[in-house]
C-alpha positions in Angstrom: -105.5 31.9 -12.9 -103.4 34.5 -11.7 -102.6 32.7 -8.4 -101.8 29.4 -10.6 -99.3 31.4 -12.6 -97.7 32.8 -9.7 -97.3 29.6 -7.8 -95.8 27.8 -11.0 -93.4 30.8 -11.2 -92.2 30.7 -7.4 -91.8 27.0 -8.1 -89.6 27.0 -11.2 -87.7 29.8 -9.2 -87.1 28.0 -6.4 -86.2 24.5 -8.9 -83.9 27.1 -10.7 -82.1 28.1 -7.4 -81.9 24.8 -6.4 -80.3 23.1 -9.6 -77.4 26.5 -10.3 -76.4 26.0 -6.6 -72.6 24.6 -6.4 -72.8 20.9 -4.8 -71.2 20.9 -2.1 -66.9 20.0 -1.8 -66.3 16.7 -1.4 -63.5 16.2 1.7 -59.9 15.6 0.7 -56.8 15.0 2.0 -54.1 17.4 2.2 -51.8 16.3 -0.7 -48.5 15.1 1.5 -45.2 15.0 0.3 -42.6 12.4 -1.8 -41.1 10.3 1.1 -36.9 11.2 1.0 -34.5 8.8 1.2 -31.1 10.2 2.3 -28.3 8.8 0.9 -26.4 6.3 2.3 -23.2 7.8 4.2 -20.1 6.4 2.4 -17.3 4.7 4.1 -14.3 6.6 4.7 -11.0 5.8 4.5 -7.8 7.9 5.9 -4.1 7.6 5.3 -1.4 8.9 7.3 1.9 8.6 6.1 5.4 8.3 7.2 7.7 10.6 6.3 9.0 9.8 3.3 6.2 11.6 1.4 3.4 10.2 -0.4 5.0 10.8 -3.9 8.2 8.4 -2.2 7.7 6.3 -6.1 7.9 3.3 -2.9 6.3 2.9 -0.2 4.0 5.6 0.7 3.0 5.9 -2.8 1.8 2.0 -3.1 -0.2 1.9 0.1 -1.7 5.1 -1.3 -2.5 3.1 -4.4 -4.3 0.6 -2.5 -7.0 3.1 -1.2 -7.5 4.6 -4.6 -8.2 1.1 -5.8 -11.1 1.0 -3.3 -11.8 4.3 -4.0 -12.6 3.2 -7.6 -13.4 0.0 -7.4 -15.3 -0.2 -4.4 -16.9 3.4 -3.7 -15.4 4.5 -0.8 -14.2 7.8 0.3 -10.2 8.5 1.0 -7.8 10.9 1.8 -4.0 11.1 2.9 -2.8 13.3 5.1 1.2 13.4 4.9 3.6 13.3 8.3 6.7 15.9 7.5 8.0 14.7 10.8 7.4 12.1 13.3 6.0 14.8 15.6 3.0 14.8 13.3 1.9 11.1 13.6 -0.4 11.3 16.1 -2.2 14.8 14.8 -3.1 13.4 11.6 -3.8 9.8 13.3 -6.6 12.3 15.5 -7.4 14.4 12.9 -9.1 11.2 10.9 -10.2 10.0 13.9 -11.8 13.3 15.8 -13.7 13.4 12.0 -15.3 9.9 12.6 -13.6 8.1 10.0 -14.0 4.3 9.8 -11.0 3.3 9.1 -7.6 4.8 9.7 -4.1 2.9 7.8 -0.6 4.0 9.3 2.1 3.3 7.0 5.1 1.7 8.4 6.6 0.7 11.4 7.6 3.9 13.0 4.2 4.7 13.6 3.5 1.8 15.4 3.4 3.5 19.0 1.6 6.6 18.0 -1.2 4.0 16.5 -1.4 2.1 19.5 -1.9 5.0 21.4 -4.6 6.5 19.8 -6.5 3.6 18.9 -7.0 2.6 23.0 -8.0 6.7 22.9 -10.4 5.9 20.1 -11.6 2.5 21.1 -14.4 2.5 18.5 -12.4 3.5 15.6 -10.8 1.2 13.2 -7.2 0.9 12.4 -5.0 -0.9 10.1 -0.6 -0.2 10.0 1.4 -1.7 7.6 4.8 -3.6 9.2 3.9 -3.6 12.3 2.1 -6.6 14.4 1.6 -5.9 18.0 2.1 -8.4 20.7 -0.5 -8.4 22.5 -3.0 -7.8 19.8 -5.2 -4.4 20.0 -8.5 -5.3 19.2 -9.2 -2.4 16.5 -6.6 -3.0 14.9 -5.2 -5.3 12.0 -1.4 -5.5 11.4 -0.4 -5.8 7.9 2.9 -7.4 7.3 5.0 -8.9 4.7 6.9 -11.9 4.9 9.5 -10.1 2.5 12.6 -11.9 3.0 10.8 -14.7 0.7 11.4 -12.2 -2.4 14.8 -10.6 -0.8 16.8 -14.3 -1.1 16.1 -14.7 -4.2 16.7 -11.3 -5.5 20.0 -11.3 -3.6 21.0 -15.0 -5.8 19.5 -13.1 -9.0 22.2 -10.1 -7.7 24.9 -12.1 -7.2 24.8 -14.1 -10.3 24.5 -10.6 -12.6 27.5 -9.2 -10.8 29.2 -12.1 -11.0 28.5 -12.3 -15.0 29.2 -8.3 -15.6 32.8 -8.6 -13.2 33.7 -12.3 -13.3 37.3 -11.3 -11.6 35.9 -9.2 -8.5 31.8 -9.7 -8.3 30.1 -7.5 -5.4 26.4 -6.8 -4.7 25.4 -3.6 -2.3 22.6 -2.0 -0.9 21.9 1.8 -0.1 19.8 0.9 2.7 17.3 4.1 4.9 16.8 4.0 8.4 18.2 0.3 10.1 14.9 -1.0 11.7 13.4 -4.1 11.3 11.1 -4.1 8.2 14.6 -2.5 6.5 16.7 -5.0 8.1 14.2 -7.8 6.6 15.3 -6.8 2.9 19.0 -6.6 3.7 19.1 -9.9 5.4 17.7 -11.8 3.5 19.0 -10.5 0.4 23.3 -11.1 1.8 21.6 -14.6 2.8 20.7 -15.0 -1.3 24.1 -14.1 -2.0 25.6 -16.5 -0.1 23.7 -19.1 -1.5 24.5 -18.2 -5.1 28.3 -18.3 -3.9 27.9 -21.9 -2.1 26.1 -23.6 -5.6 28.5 -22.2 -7.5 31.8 -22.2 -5.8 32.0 -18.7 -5.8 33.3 -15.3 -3.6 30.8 -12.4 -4.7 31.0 -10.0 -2.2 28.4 -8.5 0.0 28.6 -4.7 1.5 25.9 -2.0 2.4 25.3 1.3 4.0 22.5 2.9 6.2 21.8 6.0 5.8 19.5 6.8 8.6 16.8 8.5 7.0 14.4 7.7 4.3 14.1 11.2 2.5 17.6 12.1 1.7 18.3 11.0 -2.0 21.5 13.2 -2.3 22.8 11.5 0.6 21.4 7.9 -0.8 23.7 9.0 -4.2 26.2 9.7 -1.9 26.9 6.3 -0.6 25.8 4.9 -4.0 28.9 6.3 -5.9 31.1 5.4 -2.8 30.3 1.8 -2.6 31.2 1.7 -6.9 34.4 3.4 -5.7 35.4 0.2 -3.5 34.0 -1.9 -6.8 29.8 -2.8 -6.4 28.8 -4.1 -10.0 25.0 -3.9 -8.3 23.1 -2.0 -6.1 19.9 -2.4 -3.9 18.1 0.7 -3.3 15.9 0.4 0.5 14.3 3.1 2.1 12.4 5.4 -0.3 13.9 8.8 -1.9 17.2 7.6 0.2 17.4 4.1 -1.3 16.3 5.9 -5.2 19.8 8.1 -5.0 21.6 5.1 -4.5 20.2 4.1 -8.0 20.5 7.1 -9.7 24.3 6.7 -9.0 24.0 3.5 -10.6 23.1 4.8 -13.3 25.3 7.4 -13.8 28.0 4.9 -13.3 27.1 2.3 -15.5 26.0 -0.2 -12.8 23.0 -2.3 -12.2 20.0 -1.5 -9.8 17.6 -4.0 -7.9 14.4 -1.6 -6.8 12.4 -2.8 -3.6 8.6 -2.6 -2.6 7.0 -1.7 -6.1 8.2 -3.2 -9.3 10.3 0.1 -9.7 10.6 -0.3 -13.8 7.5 1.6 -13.8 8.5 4.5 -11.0 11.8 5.3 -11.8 11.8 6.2 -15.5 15.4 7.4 -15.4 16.6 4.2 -14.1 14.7 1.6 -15.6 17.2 0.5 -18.4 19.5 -0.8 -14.9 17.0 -2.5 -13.0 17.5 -6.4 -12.6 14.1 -6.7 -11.2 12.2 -5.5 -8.0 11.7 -6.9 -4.4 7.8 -6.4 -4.2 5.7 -6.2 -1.4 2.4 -5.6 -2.3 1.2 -3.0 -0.1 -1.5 -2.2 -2.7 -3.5 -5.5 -2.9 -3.2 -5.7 1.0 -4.1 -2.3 2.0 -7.1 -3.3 -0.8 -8.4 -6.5 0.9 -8.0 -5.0 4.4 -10.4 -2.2 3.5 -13.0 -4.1 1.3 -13.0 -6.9 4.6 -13.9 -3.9 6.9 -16.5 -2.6 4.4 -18.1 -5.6 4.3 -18.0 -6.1 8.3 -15.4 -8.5 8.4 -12.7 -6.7 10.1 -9.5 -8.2 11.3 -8.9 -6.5 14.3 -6.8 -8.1 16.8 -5.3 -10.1 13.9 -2.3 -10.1 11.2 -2.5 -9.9 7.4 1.1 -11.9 6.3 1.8 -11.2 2.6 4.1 -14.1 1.4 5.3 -15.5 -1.9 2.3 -18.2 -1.6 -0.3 -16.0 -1.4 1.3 -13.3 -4.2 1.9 -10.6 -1.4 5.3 -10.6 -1.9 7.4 -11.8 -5.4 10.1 -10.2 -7.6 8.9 -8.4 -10.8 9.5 -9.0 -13.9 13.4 -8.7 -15.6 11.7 -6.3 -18.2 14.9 -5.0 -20.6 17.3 -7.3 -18.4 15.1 -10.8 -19.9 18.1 -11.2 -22.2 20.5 -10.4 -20.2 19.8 -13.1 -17.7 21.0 -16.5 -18.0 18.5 -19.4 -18.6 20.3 -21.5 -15.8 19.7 -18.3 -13.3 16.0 -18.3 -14.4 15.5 -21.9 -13.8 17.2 -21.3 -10.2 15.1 -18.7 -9.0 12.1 -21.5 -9.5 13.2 -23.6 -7.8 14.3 -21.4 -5.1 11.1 -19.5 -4.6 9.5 -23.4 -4.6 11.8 -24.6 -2.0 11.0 -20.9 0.4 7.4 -22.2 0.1 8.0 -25.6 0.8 10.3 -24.6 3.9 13.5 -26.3 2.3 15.5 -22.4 2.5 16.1 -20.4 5.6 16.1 -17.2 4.6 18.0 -15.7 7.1 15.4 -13.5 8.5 14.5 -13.6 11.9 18.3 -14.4 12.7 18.8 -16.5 14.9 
């Protein structure tokens, strides 16, 4: 009985033993982590200006425009680095480029050999400049120029008719013009060759006379010649070339003159001057600066080619007459129709290239 009782206990010992032991762990894997996805690298744009500053209420300041436009509108990155002197083109052009940017925009035609040279030094960088088409073509890089002297004739006929309304005995138009190269020379040209034209459909003798001031950041100097061409009798004056062509308007102004404004419509720049501006001679640096950058973001990059801003395809036009609508005779409205229809159609010469 005894050996019985102590076999049952060894066996509900050993059951007991058996049943409280912990099972055994089941194999796992070793938890891994969330994959990362790094974020996508943005595209970068930089801006190197000319030397009339990028707060020029012109030029600068429009193609500056067109990159914040992208900035907003299509996500990009930018940045502006500004030249003080021509000296600096080509260490901001390799300060963009030595940072990897993917596309670099010159602005204006002064910079067009320091951009040629270093984009052959930085082959696989992009470049854009504004005015300036080379011949032969670089392959990274897209000119951007603007057929302007479509807007300057008729601006120039819109000039002569307003002088010739405000002084009917001794009508001249002027210009207060910044350094005399080519993309300057396109405005002035064109805009004497308007002039002409208003005189020859009329029968009239409005008079046509200018200065260059040789620089494009001196509006003292711009003032200067402003006041000296209403000494010899302008009823209207053109301001081109930046801060330089802006004094020539602020002595308009002050004299009781009328102003034509040049690249942006300047009604909205020039607050002091606004109440004298006839219209503007646009080029729309900020919708083609725009489209070159959203092209290159979306791999269609014109390099090797020419964007042409024209009065066809809205990249150059005149602005509106804003407090001048009244001012300007319905016959003159019905005019400047025409004429910008007949520019399209290739009826006017414009004057620019000269022949």
């Amino acid at each position: 009985m005894r050996k019985w009782m102590f076999v049952t206990m060894v066996m509900l010992l050993v059951v007991s033993l058996l049943t409280g032991c912990p099972k055994p762990a089941t194999p796992t894997e070793a938890p891994t982590a969330a994959p990362t996805t790094a974020p996508a690298k943005k595209f970068r744009v930089g801006m190197v200006s000319d030397v009339g500053g990028i707060d020029d209420r012109s030029f600068n300041e429009n193609t500056w425009k067109g990159v914040q436009d992208a900035i907003e509108k299509l996500g990009i990155e930018g940045k502006f680095l500004e030249s003080q002197a021509q000296a600096d083109y080509e260490t901001n052009i390799t300060e963009f480029a030595e940072q990897g940017y993917d596309l670099i925009i010159t602005v204006g035609f002064l910079l067009g050999d320091a951009t040629a040279k270093m984009a052959k030094q930085y082959p696989d960088t992009k470049f854009a400049i504004v005015d300036y088409a080379y011949d032969p073509p670089i392959p990274n890089v897209q000119g951007i120029i603007f057929n302007v002297d479509e807007a300057a004739f008729p601006v120039g006929y819109l000039a002569a008719a307003m002088a010739d309304k405000v002084d009917p005995a001794d009508p001249k138009v002027g210009y207060v013009a910044g350094m005399q190269i080519p993309p300057v020379e396109q405005f002035i040209v064109a805009y004497e060759a308007g002039v002409k034209y208003y005189n020859e459909k009329y029968g009239k003798n409005v008079q046509f006379m200018g200065v260059y001031v040789g620089d494009f950041e001196a509006p003292d100097q711009g003032k200067v010649q402003g006041n000296s061409l209403i000494d010899e009798g302008v009823d209207v004056i053109m301001g081109v070339g930046g801060k330089t062509g802006n004094g020539g308007l602020a002595a308009a102004k002050e004299r009781g003159k009328l102003g034509v404004g040049v690249d942006v419509d300047q009604y909205y720049t020039l607050p002091n001057e606004k109440g004298i501006l006839i219209t503007s001679t646009m080029k729309r640096l900020d919708n083609a600066v725009f489209g070159v950058i959203k092209n290159a973001l979306e791999g269609n990059f014109g390099g090797g080619g020419v964007y042409v801003g024209t009065l066809e395809n809205g990249g150059v036009g005149l602005a509106p007459f804003h407090d001048m609508e009244d001012q300007v005779p319905d016959n003159i409205k019905a005019d400047l129709e025409q004429i910008q229809k007949d520019i399209i159609a290739g009826k006017i010469d414009t004057g620019w290239p000269p022949k």
